[in-house]
N, C-alpha and C positions, 0 to 999 in steps of 0.2 A: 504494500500500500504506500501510494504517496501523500504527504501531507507536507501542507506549507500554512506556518506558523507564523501571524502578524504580531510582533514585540516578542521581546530578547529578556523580560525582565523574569523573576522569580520562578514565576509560572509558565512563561513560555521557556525555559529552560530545564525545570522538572518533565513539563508534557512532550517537549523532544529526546530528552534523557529515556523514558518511558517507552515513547516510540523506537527510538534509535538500538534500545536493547531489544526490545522484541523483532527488531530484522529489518525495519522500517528504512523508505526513504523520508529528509526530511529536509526542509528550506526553514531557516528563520529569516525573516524580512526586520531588522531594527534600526532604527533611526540614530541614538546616540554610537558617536564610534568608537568609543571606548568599549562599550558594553558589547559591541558586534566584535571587535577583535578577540577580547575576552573568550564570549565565547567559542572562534574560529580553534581557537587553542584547548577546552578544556571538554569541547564535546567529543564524540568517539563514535563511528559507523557512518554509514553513507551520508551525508549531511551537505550541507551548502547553506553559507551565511553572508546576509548581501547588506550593506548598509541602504538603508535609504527608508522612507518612507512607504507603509505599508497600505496605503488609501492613495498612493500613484499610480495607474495602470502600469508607466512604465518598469516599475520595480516588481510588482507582478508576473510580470509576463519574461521579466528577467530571471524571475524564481521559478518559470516551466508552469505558471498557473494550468495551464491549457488543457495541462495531462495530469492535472492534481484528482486525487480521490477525495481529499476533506483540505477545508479551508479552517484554519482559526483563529480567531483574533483573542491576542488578550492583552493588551495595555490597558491601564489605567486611565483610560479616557474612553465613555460610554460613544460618544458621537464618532470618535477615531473607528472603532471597533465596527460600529453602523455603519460607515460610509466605505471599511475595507471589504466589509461582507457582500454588502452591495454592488460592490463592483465585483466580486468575485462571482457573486451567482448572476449577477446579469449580462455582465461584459463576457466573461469567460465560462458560464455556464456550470460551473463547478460544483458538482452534484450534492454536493453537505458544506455548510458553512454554520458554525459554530461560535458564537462569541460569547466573553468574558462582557456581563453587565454588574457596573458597580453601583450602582444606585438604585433599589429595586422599582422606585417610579417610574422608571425606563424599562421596566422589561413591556409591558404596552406596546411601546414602538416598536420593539422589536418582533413581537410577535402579529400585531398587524403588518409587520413586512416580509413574513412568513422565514426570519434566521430565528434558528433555534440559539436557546441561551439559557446562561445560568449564572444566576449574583449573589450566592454565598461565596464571599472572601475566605471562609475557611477551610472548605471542601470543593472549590471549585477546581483545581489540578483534576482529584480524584475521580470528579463528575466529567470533566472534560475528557482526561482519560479512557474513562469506561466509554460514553457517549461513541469517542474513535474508533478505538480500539471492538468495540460489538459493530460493529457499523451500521449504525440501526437496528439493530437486532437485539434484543434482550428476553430473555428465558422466562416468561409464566410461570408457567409450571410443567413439570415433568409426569408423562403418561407409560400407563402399560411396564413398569420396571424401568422407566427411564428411556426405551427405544422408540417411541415418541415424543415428541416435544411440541410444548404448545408455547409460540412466540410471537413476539408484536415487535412489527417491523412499520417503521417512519415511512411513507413515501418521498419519495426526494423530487427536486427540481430537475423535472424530463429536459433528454436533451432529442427525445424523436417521438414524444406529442406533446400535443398542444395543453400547456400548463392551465390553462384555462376552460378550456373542453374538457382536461381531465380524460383518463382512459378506463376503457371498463377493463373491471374486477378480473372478467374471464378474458381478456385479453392477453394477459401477464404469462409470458410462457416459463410458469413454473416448473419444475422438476417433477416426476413420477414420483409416487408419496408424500406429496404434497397439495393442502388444498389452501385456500382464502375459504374462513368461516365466517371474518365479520369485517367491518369495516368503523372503525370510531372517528369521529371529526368533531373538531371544537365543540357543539354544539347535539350531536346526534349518534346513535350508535344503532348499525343495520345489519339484520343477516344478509348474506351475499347471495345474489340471484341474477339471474342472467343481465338483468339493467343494472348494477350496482356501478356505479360511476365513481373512480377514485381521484382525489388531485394531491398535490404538493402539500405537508402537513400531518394528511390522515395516517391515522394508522391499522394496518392492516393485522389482524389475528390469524394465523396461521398456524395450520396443526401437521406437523412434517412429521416424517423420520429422522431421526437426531444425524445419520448420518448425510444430509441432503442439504443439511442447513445452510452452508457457503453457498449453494447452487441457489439456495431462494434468496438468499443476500446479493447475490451477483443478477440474477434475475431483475430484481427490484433497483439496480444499479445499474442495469443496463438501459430503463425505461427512456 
């Protein structure tokens, strides 16, 4: 998996550390150059770290945004974080974007502009973390001895339908052992039927075989 990390500070240094040991590629994008050299010297594994401004396309797109599997922002500045997310999912389409909200009055905007976020200051690495690292995906509950699994996976921001038509449910070419049971969105939660219409946000219930799970991750990643 690729990830590229807007800010260098505390947190975006733990959640590349995290990544960069589990096998990961990973871009830090930070602005102070102290803090970018820093860290060019004390990270370890596939990595690249660019000075510059993480809310400039051009530093973006210097970072390989294009071919990113998750975006995240985490400096200290809620409007920074908003405006690097947004160019990331809309300029370059970037299937997950993630940021660090410090002020919870803020989480609002960000979720009427459909980036997922999270603004505990003292569990956020952890959450951001997990959030990458499952890529959408997180574990319900476990069926039949565990050779089932019942999981709920994010929809992400399509790059081959139309975000706003949304795609239906049975469309999603899931993997054999695998179905869509429901569908939950802000406001509503549906069984799945031949019209169930899905968009960017919802999320999907899913009851796989444990061993299938990457394939419905990648499935849902390819939308």
């Amino acid at each position: 998996m690729y990830v590229v990390i807007a800010g260098g500070g505390k947190i975006g240094e733990y959640l590349a550390n995290v990544l960069l040991e589990s096998g990961n590629d990973v871009t830090i994008i930070e602005e102070d150059l102290e803090t970018a050299d820093r860290l060019s010297v004390v990270l370890q594994g596939r990595y690249l770290v660019i000075h510059g401004d993480g809310c400039d396309s051009k530093y973006q797109e210097d970072a390989g945004i294009r071919r990113a599997d998750v975006f995240v922002a985490t400096t200290g500045q809620d409007d920074d974080n908003l405006v690097s997310c947004e160019i990331a999912q809309r300029v370059f389409n970037v299937p997950r974007c993630i940021a660090r909200v410090n002020s919870p009055k803020n989480l609002r905007i960000f979720h009427e502009v459909g980036i997922e976020c999270v603004s505990s200051t003292t569990l956020i690495a952890n959450l951001i973390e997990e959030e990458t690292l499952l890529g959408s995906v997180s574990v319900v509950s476990s069926l039949t001895h565990g050779n089932v699994m019942l999981t709920e996976v994010v929809v992400p921001r399509m790059r081959h339908h139309s975000n706003d038509a949304g795609v239906l449910a049975s469309a999603i070419p899931l993997p054999p052992d695998s179905i869509i049971a429901a569908v939950a969105s802000s406001d509503n939660v549906e069984v799945v039927n031949e019209d169930t219409v899905m968009f960017p946000g919802d999320k999907a219930i899913v009851v796989a075989d444990n061993q299938v799970i990457d394939a419905v991750r990648a499935a849902f990643k390819g939308l």
